[in-house]
N, C-alpha and C positions, 0 to 999 in steps of 0.2 A: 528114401523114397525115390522110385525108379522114373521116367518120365521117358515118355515114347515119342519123340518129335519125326512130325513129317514135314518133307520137303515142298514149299508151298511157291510157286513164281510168282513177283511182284504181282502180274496184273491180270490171276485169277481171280476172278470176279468182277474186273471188269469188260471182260472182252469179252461179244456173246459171238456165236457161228454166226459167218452171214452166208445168208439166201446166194446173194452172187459176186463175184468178185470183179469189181468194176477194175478201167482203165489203171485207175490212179489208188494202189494199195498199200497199207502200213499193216506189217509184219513183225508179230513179237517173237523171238526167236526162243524157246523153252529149252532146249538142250546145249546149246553154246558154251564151252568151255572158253575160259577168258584167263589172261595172266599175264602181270605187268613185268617186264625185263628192266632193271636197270643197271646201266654201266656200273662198274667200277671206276672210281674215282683213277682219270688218266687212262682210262682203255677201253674207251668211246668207241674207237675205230675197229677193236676186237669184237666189242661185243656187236657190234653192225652186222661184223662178218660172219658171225657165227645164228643171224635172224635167217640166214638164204632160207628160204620159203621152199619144200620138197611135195607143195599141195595137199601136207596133212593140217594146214592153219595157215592165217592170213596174218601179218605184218604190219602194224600201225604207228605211224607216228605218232608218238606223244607229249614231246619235248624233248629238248636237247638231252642228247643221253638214254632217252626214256621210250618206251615203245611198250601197244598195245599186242596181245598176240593173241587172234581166236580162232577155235578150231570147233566143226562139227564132227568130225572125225574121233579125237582124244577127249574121253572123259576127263573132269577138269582134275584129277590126283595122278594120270598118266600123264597130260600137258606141262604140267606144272616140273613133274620129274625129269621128262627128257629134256624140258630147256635148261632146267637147273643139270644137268649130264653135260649138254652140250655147251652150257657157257661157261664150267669150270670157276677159275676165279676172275674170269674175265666181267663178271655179272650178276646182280640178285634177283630172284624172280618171286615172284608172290603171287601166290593164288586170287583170280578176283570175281571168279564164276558166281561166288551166288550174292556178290556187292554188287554186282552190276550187270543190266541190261543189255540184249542186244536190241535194235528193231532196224527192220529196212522198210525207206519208204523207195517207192518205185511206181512209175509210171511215166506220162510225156508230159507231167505237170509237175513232175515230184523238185525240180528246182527252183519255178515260181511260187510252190507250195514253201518252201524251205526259205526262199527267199522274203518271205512274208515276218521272217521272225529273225535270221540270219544277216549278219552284216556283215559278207562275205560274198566277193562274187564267185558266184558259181557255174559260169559258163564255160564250156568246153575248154577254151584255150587259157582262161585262169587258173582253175581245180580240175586239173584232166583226172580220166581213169588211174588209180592206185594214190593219187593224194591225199592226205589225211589231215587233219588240224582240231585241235581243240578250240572250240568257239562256246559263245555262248547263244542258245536257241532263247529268246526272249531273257530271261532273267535265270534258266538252266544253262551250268556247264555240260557239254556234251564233246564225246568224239569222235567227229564227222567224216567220214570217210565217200569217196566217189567209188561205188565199184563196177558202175556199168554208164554207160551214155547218158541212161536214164535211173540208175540208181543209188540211192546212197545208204549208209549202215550210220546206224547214230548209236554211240556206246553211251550209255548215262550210269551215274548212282543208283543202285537198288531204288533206295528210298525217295527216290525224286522220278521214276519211272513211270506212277499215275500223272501226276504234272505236265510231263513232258509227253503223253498220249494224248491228252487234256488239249495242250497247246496244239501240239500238231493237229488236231482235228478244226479248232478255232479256225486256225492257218488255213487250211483247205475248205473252209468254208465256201469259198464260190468257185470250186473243183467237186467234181466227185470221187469220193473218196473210200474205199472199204475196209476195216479193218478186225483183222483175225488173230490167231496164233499162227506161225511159220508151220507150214507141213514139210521142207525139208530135211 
């Protein structure tokens, strides 16, 4: 027996269109392509060099040796193949597109929002622009990345993706808050 499977994102159904997009917005990103790099045992310092960023995907720390890589650019079986190309036996790469979420929160509240559940400081001169860390958002691993002044990309587990939309809205309870699917 043949079975027709479609491709469904975590948190269809839960996210309706809104009316207007206020200051302060959470952004679920549905085409993101995602893929975990990890060294080779002793050639840490190879596999670093071979992340240089050429603006087809962004660069994440994920632990020692280990790093996130997403791109809106490369569908996630193209992403997956050039890093596994270009890191030789320097590195393994693993596909992680449809295990896990992207969302961006953003706005001039998006760090007191985060900071509501985050035990991390988040101020400009501690987690500046391009740092990354896995933390935990209330009782969610997540990871957290700064990518603007005012914005941050939170990577989660597929399966912990309604949760962690859950919380963040608790969180911004006394912000205003919007939240959509990503349009870019």
């Amino acid at each position: 027996m043949a079975y027709d499977y479609q491709a469904v994102h975590a948190l269809d159904g839960t996210i309706g269109a809104v009316s207007e997009r206020r200051a302060n917005h959470l952004a679920a990103h549905r085409a993101t392509a995602i893929a975990m790099v990890l060294a080779a045992p002793g050639q840490t310092a190879e596999a670093a060099g071979i992340l240089v960023s050429t603006g087809e995907f962004e660069v994440r720390f994920a632990g020692p040796g280990e790093w996130l890589v997403l791109s809106d650019v490369h569908a996630p079986e193209t992403l997956a193949a050039e890093l596994s190309v270009r890191a030789g036996g320097f590195a393994f790469v693993i596909d992680q597109s449809h295990g896990r979420v992207a969302l961006t929160l953003s706005g001039p509240d998006a760090a007191r929002i985060l900071a509501n559940g985050i035990a991390v400081d988040l101020h400009g001169d501690a987690f500046p622009v391009g740092r990354a860390a896995n933390v935990l958002c209330n009782h969610l691993s997540v990871n957290l990345a700064r990518t603007d002044a005012q914005s941050f990309d939170l990577v989660v587990m597929r399966s912990f993706a309604e949760a962690l939309m859950g919380d963040l809205k608790v969180m911004a309870r006394s912000h205003e808050l919007s939240v959509d699917f990503a349009t870019r």
